[in-house]
C-alpha positions in Angstrom: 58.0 33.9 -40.4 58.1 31.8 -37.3 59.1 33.1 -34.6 58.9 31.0 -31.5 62.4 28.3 -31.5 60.2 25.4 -30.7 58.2 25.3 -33.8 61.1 25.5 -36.1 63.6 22.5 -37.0 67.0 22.1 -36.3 67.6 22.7 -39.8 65.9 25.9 -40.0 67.7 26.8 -37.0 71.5 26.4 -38.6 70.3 28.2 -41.9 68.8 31.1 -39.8 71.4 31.4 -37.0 73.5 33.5 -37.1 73.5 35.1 -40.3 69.9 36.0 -40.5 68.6 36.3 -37.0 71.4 36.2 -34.3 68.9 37.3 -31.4 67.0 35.3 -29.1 64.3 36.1 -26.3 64.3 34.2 -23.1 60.8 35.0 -20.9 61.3 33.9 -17.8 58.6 34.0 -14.8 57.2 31.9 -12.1 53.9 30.8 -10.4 52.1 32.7 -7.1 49.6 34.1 -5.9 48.6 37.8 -7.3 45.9 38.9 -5.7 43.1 38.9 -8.3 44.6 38.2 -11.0 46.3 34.4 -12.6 48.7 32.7 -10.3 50.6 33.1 -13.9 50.8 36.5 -14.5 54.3 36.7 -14.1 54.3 34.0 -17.0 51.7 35.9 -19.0 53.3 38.8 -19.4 57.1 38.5 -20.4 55.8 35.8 -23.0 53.3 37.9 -24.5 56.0 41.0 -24.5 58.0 38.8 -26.2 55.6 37.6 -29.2 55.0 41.4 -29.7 58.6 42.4 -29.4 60.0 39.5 -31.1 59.5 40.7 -35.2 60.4 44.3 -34.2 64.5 43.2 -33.1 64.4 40.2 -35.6 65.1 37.4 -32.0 63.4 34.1 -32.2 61.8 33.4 -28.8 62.9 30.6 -26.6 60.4 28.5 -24.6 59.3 30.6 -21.5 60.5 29.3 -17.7 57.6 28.9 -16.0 58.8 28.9 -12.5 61.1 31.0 -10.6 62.6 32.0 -7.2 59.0 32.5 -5.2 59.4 33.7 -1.4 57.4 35.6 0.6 54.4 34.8 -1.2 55.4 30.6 -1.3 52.6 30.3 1.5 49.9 30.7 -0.6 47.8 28.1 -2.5 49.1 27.5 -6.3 52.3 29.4 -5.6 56.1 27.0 -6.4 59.4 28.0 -6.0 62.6 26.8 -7.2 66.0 26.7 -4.8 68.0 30.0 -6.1 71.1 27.5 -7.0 68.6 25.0 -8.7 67.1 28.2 -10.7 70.5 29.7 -11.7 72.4 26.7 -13.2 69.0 25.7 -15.4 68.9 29.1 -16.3 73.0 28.8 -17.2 72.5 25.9 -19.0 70.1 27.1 -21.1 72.0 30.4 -22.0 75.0 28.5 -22.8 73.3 26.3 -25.3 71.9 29.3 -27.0 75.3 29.7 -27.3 76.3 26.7 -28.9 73.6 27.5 -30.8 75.5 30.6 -32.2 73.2 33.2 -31.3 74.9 36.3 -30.1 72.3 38.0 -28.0 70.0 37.0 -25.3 67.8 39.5 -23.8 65.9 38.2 -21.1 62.3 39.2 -20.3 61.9 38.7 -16.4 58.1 39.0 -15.6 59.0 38.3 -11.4 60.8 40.4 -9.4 61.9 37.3 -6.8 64.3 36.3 -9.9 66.0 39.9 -10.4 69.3 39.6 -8.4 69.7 36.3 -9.6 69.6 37.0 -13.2 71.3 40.2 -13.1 74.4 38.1 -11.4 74.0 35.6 -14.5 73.8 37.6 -16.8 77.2 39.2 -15.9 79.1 36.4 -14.8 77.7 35.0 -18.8 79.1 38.0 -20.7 82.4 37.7 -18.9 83.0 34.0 -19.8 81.0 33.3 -23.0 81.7 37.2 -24.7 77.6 36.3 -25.0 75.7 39.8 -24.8 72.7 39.5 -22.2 70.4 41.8 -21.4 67.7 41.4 -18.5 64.8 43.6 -18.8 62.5 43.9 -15.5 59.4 45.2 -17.5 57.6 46.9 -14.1 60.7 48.8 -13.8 61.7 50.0 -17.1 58.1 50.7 -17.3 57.9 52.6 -13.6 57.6 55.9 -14.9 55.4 54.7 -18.3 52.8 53.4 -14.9 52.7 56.7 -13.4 52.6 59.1 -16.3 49.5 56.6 -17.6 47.7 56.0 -14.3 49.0 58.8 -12.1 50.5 56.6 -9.6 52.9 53.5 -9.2 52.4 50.0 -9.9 52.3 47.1 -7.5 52.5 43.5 -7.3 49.6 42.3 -8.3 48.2 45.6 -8.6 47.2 48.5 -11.2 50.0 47.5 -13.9 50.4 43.9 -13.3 46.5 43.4 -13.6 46.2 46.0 -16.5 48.8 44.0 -18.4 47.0 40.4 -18.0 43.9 41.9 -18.9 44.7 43.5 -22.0 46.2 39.5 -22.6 43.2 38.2 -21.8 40.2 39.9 -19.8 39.6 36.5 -18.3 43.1 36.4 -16.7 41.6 38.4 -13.6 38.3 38.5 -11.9 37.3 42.0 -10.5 34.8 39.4 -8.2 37.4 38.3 -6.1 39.5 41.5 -5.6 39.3 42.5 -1.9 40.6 45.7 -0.5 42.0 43.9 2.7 44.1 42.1 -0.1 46.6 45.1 -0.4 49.9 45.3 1.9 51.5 48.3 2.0 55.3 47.5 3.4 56.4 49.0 6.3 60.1 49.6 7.3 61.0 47.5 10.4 59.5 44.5 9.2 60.1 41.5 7.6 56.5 39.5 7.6 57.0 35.6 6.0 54.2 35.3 4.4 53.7 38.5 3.6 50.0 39.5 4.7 48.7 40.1 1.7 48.9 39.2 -2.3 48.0 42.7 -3.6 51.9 44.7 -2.4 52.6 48.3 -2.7 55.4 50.2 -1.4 53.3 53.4 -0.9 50.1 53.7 0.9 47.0 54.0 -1.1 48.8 53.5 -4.6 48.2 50.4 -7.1 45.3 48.7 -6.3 44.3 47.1 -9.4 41.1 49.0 -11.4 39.7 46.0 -13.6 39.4 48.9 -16.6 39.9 46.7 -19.9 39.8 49.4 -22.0 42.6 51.4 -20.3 44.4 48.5 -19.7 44.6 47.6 -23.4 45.7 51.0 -24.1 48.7 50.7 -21.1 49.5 47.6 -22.7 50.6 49.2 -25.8 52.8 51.9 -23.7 54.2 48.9 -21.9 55.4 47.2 -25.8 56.7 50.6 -26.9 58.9 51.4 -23.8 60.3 47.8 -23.3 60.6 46.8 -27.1 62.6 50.7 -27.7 64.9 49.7 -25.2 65.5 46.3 -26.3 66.0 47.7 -30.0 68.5 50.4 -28.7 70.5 47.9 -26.7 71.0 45.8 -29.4 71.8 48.5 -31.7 74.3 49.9 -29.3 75.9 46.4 -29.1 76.5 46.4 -33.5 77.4 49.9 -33.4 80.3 49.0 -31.2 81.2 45.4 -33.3 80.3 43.1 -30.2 77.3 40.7 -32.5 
């Protein structure tokens, strides 16, 4: 069946919602500069999570937002940002008409970690005055220990997992050509750079520079599916078990 909400009509909407599908997926990203890889990977990614996560929770997936709260990496050519009051009323407005819309879930796939306090503030203050369940799932860090275990080390921005993930999307998505060591920032305590002197940041020295290996990457990707799409299914079976959708 179709499964992304734009391709549907509003009649298949009312005689699928809620009584055969009562779950929807929200990607939600932005646009900057990753080293590398796409000024979209943040996009790439929770969309592409959500097409594969999508039939396994029976949720229809909304239209992705395509730009997010962008800061210390705004600087750089291609990057956009959106004002963090701007970015959380759109992203109410949205949720609430889901609502209207009857469905009883939202779980939010956040592909940019620039949006994370924002949405986790929504998504609580939601729930308290809609009774709507919403979950937001930070893929990188549900996935932390998935990166490690697979690569034997931690992720970065733009680096080992982020570019493994866009890869196994599309190969095309980075170009090994460009990568440049002197792209990597490791942060340091004590200081707080604007923009930050890199595009490639880790938060320990010598971990997650990206490794351009397809093949691995395409088998990561398949971890990264598992892990997120588990947790999304137990959430929302945790949420019937106890009567709330």
């Amino acid at each position: 069946m179709k499964r992304a909400l734009q391709a549907l009509t509003w009649g298949d909407v009312q005689r699928l919602v809620p009584s055969e599908i009562d779950t929807i997926i929200l990607p939600v990203g932005t646009v900057e500069a990753h080293g590398a890889s796409c000024i979209g990977t943040d996009n790439y990614i929770p969309d592409s999570l959500a097409i594969e996560i999508a039939p396994r929770i029976n949720a229809l997936i909304a239209p992705i937002v395509n730009h997010g709260i962008t800061r210390s990496l705004n600087s750089y050519p291609g990057s956009s940002t959106i004002g963090v009051e701007t970015f959380v009323n759109y992203i109410k407005d949205i949720l609430v008409s889901y609502h209207h819309s009857k469905f009883k879930n939202i779980i939010i796939f956040n592909g940019h970690g620039g949006n994370n306090s924002a949405l986790k503030s929504l998504a609580l203050d939601i729930n308290h005055q809609y009774r709507l369940n919403v979950a937001v799932l930070h893929w990188w860090e549900l996935c932390s220990e998935v990166t490690e275990s697979f690569y034997g080390e931690s992720g970065a921005h733009a680096g080992l997992d982020e570019t493994a993930m866009v890869q196994a999307i599309d190969p095309a998505l980075a170009d090994s050509k460009q990568f440049d060591p002197e792209m990597i920032y490791t942060f340091v305590r004590g200081a707080d750079v604007y923009p930050v002197p890199g595009t490639i940041l880790t938060g320990q020295k010598g971990q997650g520079a990206p490794n351009f290996d397809v093949k691995r990457a395409k088998e990561y990707y398949k971890k990264v599916v598992e892990e997120v799409g588990a947790f999304a299914e137990f959430v929302i079976k945790r949420w019937r078990d106890a009567g709330l959708c």
